[in-house]
PASE-890484 format. One record per atom (N, C-alpha, C, O): residue number from 1; atom name; y, z, x. Coordinates in nm, 3 decimals. Each point is the difference from the previous one (the first is absolute). Layout:
BEGIN
<NUM 'CA' <Y Z X>>,
...
% end
This chain:
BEGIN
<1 'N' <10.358 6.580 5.108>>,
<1 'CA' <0.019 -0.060 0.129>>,
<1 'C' <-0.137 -0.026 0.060>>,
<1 'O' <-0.083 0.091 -0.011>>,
<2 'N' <0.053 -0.196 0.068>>,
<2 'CA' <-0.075 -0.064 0.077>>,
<2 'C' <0.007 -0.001 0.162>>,
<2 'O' <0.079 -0.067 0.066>>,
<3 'N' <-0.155 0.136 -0.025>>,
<3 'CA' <-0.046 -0.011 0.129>>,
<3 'C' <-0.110 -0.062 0.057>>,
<3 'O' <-0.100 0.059 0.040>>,
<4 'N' <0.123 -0.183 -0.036>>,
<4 'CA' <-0.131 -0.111 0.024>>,
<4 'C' <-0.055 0.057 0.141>>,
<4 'O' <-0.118 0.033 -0.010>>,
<5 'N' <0.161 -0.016 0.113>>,
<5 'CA' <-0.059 -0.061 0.074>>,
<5 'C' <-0.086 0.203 0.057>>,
<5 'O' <-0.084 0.039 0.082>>,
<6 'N' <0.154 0.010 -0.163>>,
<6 'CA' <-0.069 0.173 0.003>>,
<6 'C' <-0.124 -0.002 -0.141>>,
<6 'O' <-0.099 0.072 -0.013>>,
<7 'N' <0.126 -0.130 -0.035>>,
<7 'CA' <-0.073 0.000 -0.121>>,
<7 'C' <0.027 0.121 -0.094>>,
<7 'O' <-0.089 0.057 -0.063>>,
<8 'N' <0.222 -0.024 0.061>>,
<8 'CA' <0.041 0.095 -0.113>>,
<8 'C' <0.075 -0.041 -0.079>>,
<8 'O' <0.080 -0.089 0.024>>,
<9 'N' <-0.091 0.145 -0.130>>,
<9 'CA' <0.115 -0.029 -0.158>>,
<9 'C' <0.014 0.093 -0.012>>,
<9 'O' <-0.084 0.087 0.022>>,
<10 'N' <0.243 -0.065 -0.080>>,
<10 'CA' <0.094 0.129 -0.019>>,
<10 'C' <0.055 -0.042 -0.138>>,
<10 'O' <0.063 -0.104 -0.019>>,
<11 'N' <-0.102 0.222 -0.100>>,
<11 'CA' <0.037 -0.005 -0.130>>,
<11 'C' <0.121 0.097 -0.012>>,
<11 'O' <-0.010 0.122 0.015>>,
<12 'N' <0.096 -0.170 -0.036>>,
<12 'CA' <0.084 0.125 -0.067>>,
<12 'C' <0.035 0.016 -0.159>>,
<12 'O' <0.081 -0.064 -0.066>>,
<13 'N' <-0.144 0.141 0.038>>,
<13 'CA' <-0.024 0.035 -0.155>>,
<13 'C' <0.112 0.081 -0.037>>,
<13 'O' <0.064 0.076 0.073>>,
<14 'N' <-0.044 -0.107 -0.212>>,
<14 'CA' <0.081 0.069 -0.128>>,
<14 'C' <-0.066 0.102 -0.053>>,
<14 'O' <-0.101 -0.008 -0.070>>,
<15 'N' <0.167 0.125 0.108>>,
<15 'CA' <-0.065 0.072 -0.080>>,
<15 'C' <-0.016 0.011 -0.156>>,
<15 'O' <-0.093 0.073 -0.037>>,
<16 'N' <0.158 -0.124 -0.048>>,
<16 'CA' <-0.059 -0.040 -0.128>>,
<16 'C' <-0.096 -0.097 -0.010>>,
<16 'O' <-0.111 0.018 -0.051>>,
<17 'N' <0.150 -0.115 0.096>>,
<17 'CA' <-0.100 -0.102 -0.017>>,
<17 'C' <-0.127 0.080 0.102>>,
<17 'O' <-0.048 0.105 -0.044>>,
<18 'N' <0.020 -0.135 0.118>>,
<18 'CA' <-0.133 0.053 0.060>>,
<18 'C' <-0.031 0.144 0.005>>,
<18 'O' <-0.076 0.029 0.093>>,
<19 'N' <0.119 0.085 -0.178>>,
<19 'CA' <-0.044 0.096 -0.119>>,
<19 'C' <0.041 0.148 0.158>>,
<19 'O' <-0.084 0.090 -0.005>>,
<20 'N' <0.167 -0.074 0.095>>,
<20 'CA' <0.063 0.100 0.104>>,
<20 'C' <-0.061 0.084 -0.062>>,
<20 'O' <0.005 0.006 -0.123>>,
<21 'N' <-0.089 0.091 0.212>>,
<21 'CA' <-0.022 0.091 -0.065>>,
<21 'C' <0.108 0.119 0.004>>,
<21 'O' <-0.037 0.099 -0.063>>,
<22 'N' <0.157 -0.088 0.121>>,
<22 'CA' <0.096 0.077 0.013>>,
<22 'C' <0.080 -0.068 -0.144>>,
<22 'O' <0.033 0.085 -0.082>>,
<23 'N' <-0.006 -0.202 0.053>>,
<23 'CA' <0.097 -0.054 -0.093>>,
<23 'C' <-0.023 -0.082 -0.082>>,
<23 'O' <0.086 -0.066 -0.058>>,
<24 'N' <-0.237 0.055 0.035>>,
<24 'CA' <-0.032 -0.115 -0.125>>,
<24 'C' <0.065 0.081 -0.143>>,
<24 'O' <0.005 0.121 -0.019>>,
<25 'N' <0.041 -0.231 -0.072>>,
<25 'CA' <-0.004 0.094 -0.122>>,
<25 'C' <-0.012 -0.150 -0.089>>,
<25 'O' <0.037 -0.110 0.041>>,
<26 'N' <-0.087 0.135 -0.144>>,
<26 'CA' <-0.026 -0.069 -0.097>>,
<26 'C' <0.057 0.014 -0.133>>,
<26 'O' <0.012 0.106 -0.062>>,
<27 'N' <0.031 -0.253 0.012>>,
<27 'CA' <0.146 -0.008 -0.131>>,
<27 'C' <-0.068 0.043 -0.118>>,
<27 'O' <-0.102 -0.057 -0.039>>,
<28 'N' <0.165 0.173 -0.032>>,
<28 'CA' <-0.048 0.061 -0.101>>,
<28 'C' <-0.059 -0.125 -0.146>>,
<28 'O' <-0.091 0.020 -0.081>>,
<29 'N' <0.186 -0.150 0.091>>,
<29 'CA' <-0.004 -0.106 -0.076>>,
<29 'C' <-0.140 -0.073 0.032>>,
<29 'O' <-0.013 -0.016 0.121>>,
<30 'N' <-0.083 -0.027 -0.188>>,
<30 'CA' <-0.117 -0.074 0.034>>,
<30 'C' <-0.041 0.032 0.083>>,
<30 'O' <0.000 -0.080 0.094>>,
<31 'N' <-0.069 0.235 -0.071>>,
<31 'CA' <-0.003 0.101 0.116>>,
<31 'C' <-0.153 -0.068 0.020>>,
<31 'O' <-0.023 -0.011 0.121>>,
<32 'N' <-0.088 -0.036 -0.204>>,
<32 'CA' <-0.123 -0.014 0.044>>,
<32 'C' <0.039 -0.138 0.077>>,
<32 'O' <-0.027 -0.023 0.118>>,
<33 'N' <0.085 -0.051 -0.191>>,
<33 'CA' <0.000 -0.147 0.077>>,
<33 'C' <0.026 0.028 0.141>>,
<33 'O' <-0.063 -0.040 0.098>>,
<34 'N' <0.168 0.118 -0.103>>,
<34 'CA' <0.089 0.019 0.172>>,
<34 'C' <-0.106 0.077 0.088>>,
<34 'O' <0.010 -0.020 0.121>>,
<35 'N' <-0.111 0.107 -0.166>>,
<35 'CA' <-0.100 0.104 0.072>>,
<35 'C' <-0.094 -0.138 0.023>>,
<35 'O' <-0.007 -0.034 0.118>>,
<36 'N' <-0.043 -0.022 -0.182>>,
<36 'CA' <-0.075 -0.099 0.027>>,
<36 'C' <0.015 -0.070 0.088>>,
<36 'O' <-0.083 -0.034 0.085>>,
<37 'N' <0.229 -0.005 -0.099>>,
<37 'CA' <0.068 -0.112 0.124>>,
<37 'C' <-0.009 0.009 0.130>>,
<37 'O' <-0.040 -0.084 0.081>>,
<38 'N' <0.105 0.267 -0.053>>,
<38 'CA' <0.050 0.061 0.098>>,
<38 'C' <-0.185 0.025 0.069>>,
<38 'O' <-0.041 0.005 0.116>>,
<39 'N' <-0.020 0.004 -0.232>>,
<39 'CA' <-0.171 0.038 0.107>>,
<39 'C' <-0.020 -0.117 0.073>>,
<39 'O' <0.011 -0.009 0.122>>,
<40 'N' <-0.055 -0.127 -0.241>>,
<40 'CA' <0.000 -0.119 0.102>>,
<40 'C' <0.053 -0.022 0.096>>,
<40 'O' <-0.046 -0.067 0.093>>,
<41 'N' <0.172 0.126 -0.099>>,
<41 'CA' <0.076 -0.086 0.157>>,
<41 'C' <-0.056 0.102 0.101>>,
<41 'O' <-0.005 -0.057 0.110>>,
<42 'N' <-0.032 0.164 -0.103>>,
<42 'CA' <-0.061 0.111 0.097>>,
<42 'C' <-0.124 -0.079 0.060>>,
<42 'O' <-0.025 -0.040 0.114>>,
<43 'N' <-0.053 0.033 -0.256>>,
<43 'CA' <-0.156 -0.049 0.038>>,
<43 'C' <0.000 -0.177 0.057>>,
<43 'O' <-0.102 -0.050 0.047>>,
<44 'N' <0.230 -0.026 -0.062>>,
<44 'CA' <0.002 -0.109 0.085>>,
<44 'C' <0.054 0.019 0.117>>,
<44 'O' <-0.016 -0.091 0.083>>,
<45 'N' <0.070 0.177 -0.055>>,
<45 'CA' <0.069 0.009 0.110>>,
<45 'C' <-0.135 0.102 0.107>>,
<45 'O' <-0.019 -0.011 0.121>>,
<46 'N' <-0.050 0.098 -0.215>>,
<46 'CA' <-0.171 0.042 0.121>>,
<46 'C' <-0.082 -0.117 0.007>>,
<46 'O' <-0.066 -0.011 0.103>>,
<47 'N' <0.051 -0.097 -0.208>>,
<47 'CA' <-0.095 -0.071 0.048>>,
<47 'C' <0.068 -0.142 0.082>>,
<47 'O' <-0.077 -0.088 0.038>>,
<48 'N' <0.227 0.076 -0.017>>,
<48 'CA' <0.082 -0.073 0.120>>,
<48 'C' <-0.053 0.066 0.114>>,
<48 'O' <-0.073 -0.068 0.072>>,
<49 'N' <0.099 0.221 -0.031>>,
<49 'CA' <-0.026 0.075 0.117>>,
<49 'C' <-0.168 -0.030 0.031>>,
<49 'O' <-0.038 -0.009 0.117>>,
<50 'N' <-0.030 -0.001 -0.197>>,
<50 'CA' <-0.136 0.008 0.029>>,
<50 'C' <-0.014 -0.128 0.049>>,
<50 'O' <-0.029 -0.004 0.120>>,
<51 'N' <0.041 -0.105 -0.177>>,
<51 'CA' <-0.006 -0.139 0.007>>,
<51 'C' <0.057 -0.068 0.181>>,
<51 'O' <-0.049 -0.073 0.086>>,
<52 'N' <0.164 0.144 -0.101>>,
<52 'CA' <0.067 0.000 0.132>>,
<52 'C' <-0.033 0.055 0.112>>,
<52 'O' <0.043 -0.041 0.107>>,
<53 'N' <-0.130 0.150 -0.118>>,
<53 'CA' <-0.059 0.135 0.083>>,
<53 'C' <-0.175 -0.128 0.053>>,
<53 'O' <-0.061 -0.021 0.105>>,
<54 'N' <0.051 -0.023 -0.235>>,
<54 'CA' <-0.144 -0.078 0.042>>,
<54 'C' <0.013 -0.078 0.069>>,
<54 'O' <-0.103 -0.017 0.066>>,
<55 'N' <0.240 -0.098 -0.024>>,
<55 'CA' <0.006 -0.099 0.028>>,
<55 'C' <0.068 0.055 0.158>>,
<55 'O' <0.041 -0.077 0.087>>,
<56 'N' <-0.043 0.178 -0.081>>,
<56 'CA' <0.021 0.083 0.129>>,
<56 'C' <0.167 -0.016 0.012>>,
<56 'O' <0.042 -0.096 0.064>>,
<57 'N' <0.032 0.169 -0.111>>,
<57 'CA' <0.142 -0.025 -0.037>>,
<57 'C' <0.027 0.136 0.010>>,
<57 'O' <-0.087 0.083 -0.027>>,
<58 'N' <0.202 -0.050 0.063>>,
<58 'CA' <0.036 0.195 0.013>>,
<58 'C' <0.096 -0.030 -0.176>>,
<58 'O' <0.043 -0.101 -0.056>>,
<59 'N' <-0.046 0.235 0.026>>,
<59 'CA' <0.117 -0.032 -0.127>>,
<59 'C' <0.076 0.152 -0.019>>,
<59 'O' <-0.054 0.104 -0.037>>,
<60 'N' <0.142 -0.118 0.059>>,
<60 'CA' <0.111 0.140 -0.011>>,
<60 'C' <0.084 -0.021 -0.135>>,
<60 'O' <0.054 -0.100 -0.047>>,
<61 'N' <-0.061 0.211 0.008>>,
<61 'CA' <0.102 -0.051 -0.146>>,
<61 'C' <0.150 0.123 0.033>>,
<61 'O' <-0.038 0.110 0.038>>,
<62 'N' <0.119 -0.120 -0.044>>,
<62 'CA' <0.117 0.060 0.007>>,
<62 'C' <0.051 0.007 -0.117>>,
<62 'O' <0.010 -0.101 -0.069>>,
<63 'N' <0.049 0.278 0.010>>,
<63 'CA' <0.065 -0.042 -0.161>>,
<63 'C' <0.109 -0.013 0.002>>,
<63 'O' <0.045 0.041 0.108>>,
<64 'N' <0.059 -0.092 -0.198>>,
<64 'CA' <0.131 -0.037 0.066>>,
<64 'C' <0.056 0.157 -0.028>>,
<64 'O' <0.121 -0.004 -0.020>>,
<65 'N' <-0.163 0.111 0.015>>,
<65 'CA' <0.111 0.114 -0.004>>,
<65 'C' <-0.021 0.043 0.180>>,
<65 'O' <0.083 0.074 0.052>>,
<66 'N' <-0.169 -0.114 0.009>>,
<66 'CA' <-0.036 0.046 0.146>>,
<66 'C' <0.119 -0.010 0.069>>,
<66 'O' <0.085 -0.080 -0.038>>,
<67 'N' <-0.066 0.160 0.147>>,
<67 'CA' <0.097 -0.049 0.078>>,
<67 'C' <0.015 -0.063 0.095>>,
<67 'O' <-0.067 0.052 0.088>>,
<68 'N' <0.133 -0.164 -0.041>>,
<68 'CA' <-0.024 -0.127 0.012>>,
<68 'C' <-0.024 -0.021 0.143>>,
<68 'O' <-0.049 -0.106 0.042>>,
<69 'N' <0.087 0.223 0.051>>,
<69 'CA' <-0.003 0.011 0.170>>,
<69 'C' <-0.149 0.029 -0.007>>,
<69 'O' <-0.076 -0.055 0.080>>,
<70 'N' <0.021 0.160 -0.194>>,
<70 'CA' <-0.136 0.037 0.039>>,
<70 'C' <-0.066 -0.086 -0.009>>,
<70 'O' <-0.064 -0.023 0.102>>,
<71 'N' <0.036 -0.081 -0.231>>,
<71 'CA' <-0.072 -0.081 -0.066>>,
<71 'C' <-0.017 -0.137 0.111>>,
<71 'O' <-0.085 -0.089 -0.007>>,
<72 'N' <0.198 0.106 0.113>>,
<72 'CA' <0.014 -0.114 0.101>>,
<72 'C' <-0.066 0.002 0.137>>,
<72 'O' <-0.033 -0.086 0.081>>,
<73 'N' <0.024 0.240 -0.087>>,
<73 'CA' <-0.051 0.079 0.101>>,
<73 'C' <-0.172 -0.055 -0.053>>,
<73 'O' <-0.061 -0.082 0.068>>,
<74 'N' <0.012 0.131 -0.174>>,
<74 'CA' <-0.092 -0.069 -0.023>>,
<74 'C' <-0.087 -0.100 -0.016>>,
<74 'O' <-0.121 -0.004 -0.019>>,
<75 'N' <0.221 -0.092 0.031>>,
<75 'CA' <-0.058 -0.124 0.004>>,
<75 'C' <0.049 -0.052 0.118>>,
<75 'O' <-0.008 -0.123 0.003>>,
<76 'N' <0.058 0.177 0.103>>,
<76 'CA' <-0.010 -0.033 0.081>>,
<76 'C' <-0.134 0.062 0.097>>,
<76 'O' <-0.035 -0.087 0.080>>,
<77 'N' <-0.026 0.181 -0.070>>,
<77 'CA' <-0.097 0.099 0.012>>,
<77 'C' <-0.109 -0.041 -0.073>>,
<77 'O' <-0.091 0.082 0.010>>,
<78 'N' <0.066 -0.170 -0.076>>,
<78 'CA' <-0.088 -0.057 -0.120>>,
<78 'C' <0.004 -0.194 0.096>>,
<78 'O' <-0.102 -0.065 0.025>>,
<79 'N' <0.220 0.029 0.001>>,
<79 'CA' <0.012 -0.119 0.069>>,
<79 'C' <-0.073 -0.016 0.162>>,
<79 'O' <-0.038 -0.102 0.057>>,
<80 'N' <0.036 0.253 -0.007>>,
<80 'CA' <-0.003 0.023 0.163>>,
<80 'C' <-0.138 0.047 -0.001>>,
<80 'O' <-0.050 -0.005 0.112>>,
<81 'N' <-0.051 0.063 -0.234>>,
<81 'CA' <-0.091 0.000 0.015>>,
<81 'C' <-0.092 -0.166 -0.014>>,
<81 'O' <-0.105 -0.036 0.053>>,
<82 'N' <0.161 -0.008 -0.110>>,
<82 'CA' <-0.070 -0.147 -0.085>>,
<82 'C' <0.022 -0.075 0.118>>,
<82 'O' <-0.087 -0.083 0.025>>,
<83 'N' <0.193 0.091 0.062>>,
<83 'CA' <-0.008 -0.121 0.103>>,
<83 'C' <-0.096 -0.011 0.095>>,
<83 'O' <-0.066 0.089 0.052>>,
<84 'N' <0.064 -0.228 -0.032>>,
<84 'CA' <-0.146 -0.092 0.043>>,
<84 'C' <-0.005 0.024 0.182>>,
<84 'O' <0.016 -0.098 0.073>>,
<85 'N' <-0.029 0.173 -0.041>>,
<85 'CA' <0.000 0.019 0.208>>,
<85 'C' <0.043 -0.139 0.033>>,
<85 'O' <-0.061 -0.078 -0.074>>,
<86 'N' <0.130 0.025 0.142>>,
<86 'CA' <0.054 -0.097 0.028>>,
<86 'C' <-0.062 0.014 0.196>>,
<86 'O' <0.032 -0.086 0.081>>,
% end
């Protein structure tokens, strides 16, 4: 999600795919390929945050096991800091 005019992006990540540290697990089948995979998408997804962080952008990532009042609570609290004094 995009918050243009706060300048935040909100990721909500898989915990398999983007490696949870509570719930990543990796398929015993072509286990190096999948460890390989599962790193890249980590290390694209720090150098998105960095990239985004430079260009002066807030970035919250939410994992989808979070619960969903808190995670809202947060980005709303993440939204109310970013807004522009009107």
């Amino acid at each position: 999600m995009v918050f243009s005019r706060e300048r935040l992006v909100v990721y909500v990540d898989g915990c398999y795919w983007h490696s949870c540290p509570d719930h990543a697990t990796v398929p015993k089948a072509n286990r190096e390929w999948w460890v390989a995979k599962l790193e890249a998408n980590v290390q694209r997804d720090r150098d998105t945050d960095a990239r985004l962080c430079a260009a002066d952008w807030d970035v919250l990532r939410v994992w989808e096991h979070e619960d969903a009042v808190e995670a809202a609570d947060r980005v709303e609290a993440a939204i109310t800091r970013r807004r522009p004094e009107t």
